[in-house]
N, C-alpha and C positions, 0 to 999 in steps of 0.2 A: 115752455115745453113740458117740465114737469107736470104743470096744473092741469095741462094737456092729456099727461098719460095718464094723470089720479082720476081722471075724468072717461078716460076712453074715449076720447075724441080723435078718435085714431085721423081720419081724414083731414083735419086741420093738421095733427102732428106732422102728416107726412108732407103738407105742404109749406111747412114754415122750417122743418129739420134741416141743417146743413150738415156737412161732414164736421165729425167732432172726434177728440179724442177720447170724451167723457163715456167710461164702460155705458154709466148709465144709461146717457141717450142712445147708445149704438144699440142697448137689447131692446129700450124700445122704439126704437125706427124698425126692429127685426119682427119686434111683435105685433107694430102699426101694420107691415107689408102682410103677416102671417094672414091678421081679420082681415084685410081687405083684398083677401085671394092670390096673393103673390106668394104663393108658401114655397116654389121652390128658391128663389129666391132669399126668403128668409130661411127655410132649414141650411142654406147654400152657408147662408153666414151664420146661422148659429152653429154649425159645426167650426170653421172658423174660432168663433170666439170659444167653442166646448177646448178645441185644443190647441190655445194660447197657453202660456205657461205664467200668465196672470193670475192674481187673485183677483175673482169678477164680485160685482155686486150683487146682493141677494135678487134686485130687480128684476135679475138675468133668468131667475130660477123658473117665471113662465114661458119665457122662450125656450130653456132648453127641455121642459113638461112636452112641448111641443114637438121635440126632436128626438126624444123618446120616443113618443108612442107613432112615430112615423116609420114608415120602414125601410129606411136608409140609416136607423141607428142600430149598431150591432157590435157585438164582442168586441170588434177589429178596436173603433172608435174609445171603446174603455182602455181597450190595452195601450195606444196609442197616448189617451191623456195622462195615463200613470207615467209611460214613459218620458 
């Protein structure tokens, strides 16, 4: 799966991914679904994972690029992860 994401082979990712608990693989199952047109979906869970109270992997940091500049991300969602 890794060799999967380093590659952008999104399409295969999503068909060989199972539920994991690995941050890793979950941001990119979110970013495999974002490219392949499932973005509510993935912004569904990348807010999700925005306001866990984990420490995520940098990995994460294109998906939540993603959740940003969407417009379902706002003040609220900051204030909420600080909390």
């Amino acid at each position: 799966l890794y060799h999967l994401a380093r590659q952008k082979d999104w399409v295969n990712y999503s068909k060989l991914y199972k539920p994991s608990a690995d941050r890793n693989l979950q941001c990119f199952e979110q970013t495999a679904n974002y490219n392949q047109g499932k973005t509510e979906e993935a912004l569904a869970k990348a807010k999700t994972l925005w306001l866990s109270s984990d420490s995520l992997p940098p990995v994460c940091n294109t998906l939540f690029d993603f959740l940003f500049k969407s417009t379902t991300f706002d003040e609220n969602l900051i204030t909420q992860r600080i909390i």
